[in-house]
N, C-alpha and C positions, 0 to 999 in steps of 0.2 A: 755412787756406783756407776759403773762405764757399762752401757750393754753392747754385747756385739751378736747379732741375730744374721739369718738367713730370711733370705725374700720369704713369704705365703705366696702358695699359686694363684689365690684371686680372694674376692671379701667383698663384702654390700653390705655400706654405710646405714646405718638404720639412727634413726631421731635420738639425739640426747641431750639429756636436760644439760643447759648451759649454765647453770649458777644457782644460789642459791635463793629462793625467791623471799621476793618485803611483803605478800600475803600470802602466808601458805596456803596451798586448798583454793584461793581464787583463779580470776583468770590472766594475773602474773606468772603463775605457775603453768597454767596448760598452755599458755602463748611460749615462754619456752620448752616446753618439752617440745613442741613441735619446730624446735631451733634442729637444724642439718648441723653435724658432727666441723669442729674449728681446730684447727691443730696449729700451734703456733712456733715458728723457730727462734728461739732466744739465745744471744751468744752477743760474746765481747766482736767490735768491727776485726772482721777478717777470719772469723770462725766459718765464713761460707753459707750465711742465710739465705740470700739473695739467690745465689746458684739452685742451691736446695728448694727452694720454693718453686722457681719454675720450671725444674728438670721433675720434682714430687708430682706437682704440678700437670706436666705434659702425659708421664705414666700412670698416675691416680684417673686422668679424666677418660681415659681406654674403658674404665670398668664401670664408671660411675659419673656425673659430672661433677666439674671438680674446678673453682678458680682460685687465683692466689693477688692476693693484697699486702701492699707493702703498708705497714701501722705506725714506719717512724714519721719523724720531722721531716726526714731531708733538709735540714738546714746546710749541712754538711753539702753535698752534693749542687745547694744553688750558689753557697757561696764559693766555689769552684768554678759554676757557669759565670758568675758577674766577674769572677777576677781574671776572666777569656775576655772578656769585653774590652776593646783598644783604649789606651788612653787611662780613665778613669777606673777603670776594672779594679784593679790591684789595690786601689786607695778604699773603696768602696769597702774589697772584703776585708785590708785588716782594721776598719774600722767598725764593721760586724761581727767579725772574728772578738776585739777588745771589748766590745760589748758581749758578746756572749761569754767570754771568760769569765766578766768582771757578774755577770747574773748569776753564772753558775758558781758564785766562792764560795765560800765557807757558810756554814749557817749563821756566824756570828756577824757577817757582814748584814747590811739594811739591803731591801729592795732596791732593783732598777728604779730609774725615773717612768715617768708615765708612759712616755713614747716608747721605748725598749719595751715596759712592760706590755703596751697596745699589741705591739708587734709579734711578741714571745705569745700573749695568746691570741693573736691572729694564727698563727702556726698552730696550737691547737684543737682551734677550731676546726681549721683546714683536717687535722687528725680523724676529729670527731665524725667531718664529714663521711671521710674515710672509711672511719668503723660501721658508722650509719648503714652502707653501700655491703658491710661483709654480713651484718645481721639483716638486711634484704634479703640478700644473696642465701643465708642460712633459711629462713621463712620460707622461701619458696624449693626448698630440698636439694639445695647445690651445697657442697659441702667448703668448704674452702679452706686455705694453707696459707695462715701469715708469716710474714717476713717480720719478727717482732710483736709486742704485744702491750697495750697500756698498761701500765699500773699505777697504784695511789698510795704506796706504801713509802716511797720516797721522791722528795720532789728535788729538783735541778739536773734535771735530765736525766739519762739510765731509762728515757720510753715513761717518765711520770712528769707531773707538773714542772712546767720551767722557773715559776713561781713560788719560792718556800714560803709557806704559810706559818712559819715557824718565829719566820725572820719580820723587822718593822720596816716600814716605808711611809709614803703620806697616804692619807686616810684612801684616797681614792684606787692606788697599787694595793693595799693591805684588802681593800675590797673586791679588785681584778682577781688578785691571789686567793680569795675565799670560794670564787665563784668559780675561776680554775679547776681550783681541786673536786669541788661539784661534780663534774665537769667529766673529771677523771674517776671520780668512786662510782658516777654512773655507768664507764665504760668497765670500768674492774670486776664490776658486778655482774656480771658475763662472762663465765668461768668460759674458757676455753675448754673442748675435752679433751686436747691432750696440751701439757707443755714439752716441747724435746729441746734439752741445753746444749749448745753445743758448745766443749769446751777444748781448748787450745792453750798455746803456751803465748809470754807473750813475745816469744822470737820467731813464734811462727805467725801471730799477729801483722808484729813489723813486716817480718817478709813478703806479707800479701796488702799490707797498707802503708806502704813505704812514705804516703806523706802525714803518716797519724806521729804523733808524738809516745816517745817509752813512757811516760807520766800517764798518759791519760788511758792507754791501751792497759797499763797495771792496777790505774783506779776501775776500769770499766772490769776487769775479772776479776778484783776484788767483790765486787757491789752484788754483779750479775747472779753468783750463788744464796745470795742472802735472800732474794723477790723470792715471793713464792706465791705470784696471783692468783689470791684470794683462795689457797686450798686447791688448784687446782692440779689435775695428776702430773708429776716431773720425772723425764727418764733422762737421765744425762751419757750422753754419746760424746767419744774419744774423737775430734774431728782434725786432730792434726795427723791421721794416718791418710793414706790413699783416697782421692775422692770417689769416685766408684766403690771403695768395700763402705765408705760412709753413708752414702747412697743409699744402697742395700738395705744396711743397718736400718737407717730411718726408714724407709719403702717398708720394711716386714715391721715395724714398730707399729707405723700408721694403721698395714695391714690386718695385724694381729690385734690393735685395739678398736677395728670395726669390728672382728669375729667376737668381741666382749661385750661390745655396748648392745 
């Protein structure tokens, strides 16, 4: 379903429970209820998350306070800064680029060697820290707007383990990978209260990601509709129209889903 809405003239974010709790009735339960309202933007690269989160961002925090966290890797993004680097650059990233293809194959392929795999979840980590900083941020009644969002429903990238647990490697990668996915079902388990999809085509993809590949922009919205973190609510918004009526659209979404909780 595509929504297309009109702004709300204003709304005050009130506490909602973010997931489902591992003790019900304990104090699992009442530490998140007192979780601030998480709204996350999921969409293939070039859907406009980035934009949307800090423009959401700048007008959500007028009514209420309000920060935005970006929840991917950015692997993408550094290996672009090291291949600016004179000389050495360019060597650097297509040999993290060939490494990252060759981790994210097929499921029938083995695990990376140990050092890839070190690195893949050194990036993780970094992730976790990441999420750490927005459920702070929720704790003490700021609400906040991610750019992406973990999940544990599939691993090799698509925002889950880089790591397939699926796949064999040596004893010690097959255990990186178990502990990975931990890792991520702890983050999963923090339902977001809203998810908003943003979906596009992939020609309008390419046109805003001129250096992404037609291959991987077709597999990333294939994938992208299938998540559905942990049960969490999904409204799927048309984002290859006008960015200001998209804007909106999401603005009165967010809006209208404080006037609920």
């Amino acid at each position: 379903m595509t929504i297309h809405s009109t702004p709300r003239a204003a709304a005050v974010f009130t506490p909602f429970e973010a997931g489902p709790a591992r003790n019900p009735g304990g104090p699992a339960t009442r530490q998140r209820d007192l979780l601030a309202p998480c709204v996350a933007l999921v969409g293939c690269d070039g859907s406009g998350k980035s934009t949307l989160a800090r423009d959401l961002t700048a007008l959500l925090d007028r009514e209420a306070p309000t920060r935005s966290m970006y929840l991917g890797l950015g692997t993408g993004d550094l290996g672009r800064r090291i291949g600016r680097i004179p000389l050495v650059g360019g060597i650097v990233e297509r040999f993290l680029t060939n490494k990252a293809d060759k981790a994210h194959a097929a499921p029938d392929k083995r695990l990376p060697g140990l050092a890839t795999a070190l690195a893949m979840f050194g990036f993780s980590l970094a992730r976790k820290r990441r999420f750490d900083r927005v459920l702070a941020m929720r704790r003490h009644g700021v609400r906040v707007i991610t750019d992406r969002y973990p999940q544990a429903e599939l691993a090799g990238g698509f925002d889950g383990p880089g790591l397939s647990w699926t796949r064999h490697g040596s004893a010690a990668v097959e255990r990186l990978a178990a502990r990975e996915r931990r890792l991520y079902q702890d983050m999963a388990a923090y339902r977001p209260t809203l998810v908003i999809r943003l979906n596009v085509t992939v020609e309008t993809a390419l046109a805003r990601k001129s250096d992404h590949t037609r291959a991987l922009l077709e597999k990333k919205l294939a994938i992208v509709p299938t998540l559905r973190f942990d049960g969490a609510r999904i409204v799927d918004v048309d984002a290859t129209r006008p960015y200001p009526e998209v804007l909106a659209t999401v603005l009165a979404l967010v809006q209208v889903e404080a006037l609920a909780a």
